[in-house]
C-alpha positions as CSV (number, residue, x, y, z in Angstrom):
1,X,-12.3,4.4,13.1
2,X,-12.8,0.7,13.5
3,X,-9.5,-1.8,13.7
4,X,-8.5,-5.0,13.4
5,X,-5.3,-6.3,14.5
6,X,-3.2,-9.6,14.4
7,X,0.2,-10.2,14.4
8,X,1.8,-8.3,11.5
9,X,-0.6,-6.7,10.7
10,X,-3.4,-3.9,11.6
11,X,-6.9,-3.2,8.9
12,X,-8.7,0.1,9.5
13,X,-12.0,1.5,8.3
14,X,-12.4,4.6,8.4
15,X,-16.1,5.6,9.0
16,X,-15.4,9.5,7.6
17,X,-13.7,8.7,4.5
18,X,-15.5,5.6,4.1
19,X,-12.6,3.7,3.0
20,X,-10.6,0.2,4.1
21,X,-7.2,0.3,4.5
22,X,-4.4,-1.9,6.3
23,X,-1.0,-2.3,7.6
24,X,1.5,-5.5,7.4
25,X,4.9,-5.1,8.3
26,X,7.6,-7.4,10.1
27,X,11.1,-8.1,9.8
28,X,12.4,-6.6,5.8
29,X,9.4,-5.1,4.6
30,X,6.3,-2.7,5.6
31,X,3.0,-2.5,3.1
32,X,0.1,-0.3,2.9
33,X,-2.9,-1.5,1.4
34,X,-6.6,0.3,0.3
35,X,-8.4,-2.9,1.1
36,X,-12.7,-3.9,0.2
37,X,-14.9,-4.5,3.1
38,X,-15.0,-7.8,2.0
39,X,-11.1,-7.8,2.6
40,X,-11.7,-6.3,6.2
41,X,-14.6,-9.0,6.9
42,X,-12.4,-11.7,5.8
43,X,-9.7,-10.6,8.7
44,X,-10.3,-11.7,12.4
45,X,-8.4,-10.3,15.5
46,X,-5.3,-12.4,16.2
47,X,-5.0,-13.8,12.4
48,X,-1.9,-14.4,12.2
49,X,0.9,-12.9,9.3
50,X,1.1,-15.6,7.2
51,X,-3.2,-16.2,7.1
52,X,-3.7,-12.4,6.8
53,X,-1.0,-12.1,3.9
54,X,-3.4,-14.0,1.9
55,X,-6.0,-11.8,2.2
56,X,-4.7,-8.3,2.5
57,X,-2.5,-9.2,-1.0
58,X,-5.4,-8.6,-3.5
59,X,-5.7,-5.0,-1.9
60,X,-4.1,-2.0,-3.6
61,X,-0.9,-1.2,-2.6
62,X,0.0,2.4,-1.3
63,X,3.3,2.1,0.2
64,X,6.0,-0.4,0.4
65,X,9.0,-0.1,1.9
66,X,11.6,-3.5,1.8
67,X,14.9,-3.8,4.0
68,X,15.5,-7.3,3.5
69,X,19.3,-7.8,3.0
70,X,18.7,-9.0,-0.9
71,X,19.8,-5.5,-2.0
72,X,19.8,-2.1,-0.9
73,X,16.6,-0.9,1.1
74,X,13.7,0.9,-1.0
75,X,10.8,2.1,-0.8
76,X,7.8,2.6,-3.5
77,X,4.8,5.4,-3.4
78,X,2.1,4.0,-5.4
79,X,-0.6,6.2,-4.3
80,X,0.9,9.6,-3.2
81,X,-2.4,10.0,-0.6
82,X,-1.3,7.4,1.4
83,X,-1.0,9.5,4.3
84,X,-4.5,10.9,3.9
85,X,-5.5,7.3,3.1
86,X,-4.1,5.9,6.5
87,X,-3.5,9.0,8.4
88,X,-3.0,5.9,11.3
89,X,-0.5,4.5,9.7
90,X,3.0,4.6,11.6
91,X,4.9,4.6,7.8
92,X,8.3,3.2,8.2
93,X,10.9,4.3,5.1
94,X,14.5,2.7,5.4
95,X,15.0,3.4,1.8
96,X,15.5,5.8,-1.7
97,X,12.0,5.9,-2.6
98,X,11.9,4.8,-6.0
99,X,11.0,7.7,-8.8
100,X,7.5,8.1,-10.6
101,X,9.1,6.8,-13.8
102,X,10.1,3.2,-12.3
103,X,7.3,3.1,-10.4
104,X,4.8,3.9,-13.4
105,X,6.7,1.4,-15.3
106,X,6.5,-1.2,-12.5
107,X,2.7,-1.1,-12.3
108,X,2.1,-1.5,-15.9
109,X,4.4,-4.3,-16.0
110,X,3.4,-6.6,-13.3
111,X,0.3,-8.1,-13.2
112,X,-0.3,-7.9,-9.8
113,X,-0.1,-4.4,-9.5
114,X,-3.0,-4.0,-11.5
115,X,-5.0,-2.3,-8.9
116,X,-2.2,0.9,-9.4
117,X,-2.7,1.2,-13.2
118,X,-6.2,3.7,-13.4
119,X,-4.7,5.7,-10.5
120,X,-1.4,5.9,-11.6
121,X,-1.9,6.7,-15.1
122,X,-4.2,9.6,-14.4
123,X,-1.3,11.1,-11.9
124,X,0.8,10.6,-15.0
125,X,-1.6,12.7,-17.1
126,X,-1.2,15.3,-14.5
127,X,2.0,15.3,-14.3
128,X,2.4,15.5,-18.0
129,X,0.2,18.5,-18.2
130,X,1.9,20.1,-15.1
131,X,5.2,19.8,-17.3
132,X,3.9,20.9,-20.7
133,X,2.3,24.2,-19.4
């Protein structure tokens, strides 16, 4: 595996799977991403958060977990292989993770969570069948 660190944050490829991935996390929240290698290029050791934020936000997000005093603590799944994705990862949950319902409904609904919608509506399929049999 091949990183890439900065403060905040830490990007991975993963020679085996073949596959980008990264870590941001601070103070409130914690993010995992499925990143391109033209995400991974853009990021330099010792970027800083707020310069690697702009990068790593057009990957897709896996995980996200926000503590940030605004509410109660929670945590979303988007991609249910994030620990094979970023077996790495040190995942932080402080949080009820939200269920597959709101979180289907969340990706449809916000644009930037378009990156979700193919993978998520084909575990919805599954799950659908799963139910119906």
């Amino acid at each position: 595996m091949q990183f890439k660190k900065g403060d905040g944050w830490i990007a991975c490829f993963d020679e085996e799977q073949g596959i980008y991935t990264a870590q941001r996390s601070g103070p409130g929240y914690y993010n995992l991403y499925e990143i391109t290698k033209e995400i991974f290029d853009a990021l330099s050791d010792g970027m800083d958060d707020w310069d690697s934020y702009h990068i790593l936000k057009d990957g897709r997000d896996l995980y996200m977990d926000v503590n940030d005093r605004c509410g109660p603590p929670y945590t979303i799944i988007f991609d249910h292989d994030y620990e094979k994705l970023c077996p790495w990862a040190s995942v932080k949950q402080s949080g009820k993770v939200w269920p597959d319902e709101l979180t289907d409904a969340a990706v449809e609904i916000f644009e930037s969570e378009k990156n979700n919608r193919e993978q998520r509506r084909k575990k919805r399929e599954e799950r659908n069948k799963q139910k119906d049999q």
